[in-house]
N, C-alpha and C positions, 0 to 999 in steps of 0.2 A: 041920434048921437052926434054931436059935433065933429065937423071934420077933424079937426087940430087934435081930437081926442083919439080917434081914428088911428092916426097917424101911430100918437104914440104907445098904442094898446097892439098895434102889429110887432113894433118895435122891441117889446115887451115878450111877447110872443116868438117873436124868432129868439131870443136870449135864455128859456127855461124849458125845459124837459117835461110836459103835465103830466103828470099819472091818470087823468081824466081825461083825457085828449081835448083838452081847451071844452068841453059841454056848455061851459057858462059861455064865452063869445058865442060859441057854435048855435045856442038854442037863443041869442038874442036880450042874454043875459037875462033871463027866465030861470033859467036851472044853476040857481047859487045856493052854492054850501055857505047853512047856517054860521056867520060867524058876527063877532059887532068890534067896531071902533071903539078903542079904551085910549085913547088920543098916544097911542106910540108910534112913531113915523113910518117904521116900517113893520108891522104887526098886529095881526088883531086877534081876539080870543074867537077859539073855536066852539062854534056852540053846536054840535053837529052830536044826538047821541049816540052813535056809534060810528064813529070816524074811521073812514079809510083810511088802514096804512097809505100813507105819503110823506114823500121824503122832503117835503114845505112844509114841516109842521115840525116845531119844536115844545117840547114837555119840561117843563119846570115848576117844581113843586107844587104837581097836583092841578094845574092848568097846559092845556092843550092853546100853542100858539101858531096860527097861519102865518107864514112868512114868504106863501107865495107872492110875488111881485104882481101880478095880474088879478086878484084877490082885491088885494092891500088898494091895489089903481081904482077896484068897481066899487073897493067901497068909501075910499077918502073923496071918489073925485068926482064919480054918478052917483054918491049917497044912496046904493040898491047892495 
């Protein structure tokens, strides 16, 4: 991982509250909840079939939306 990305992925991390306790950093970004880039800057669709209550996800009309910040980062910006 790049330093610079480093940087900003702690940054990141000290600002939000995980209900996961960060597993995705923690395991080396190995352990990420299914979700994919539908090009909205800060959201992606969840594709996870049975989704953990978390309070980074927003529901509208029938779609389940990731809006965690750390999420949204590993996947606009390490494309994983």
């Amino acid at each position: 991982m790049k330093q610079d990305y480093r940087k900003e992925i702690e940054e990141i991390i000290g600002e939000i509250k995980c209900p996961k306790d960060f597993i995705c950093y923690k395991s080396g970004f190995e352990r990420l909840c299914k979700a994919k880039d539908i090009g909205i800057e800060s959201f992606l669709v969840c594709l996870e079939e049975k989704p953990v209550k978390c309070h980074l996800t927003l529901y509208i009309e029938g779609v389940l939306y990731c809006q965690c910040p750390l999420r949204v980062f590993i996947s606009k910006k390490l494309k994983k």
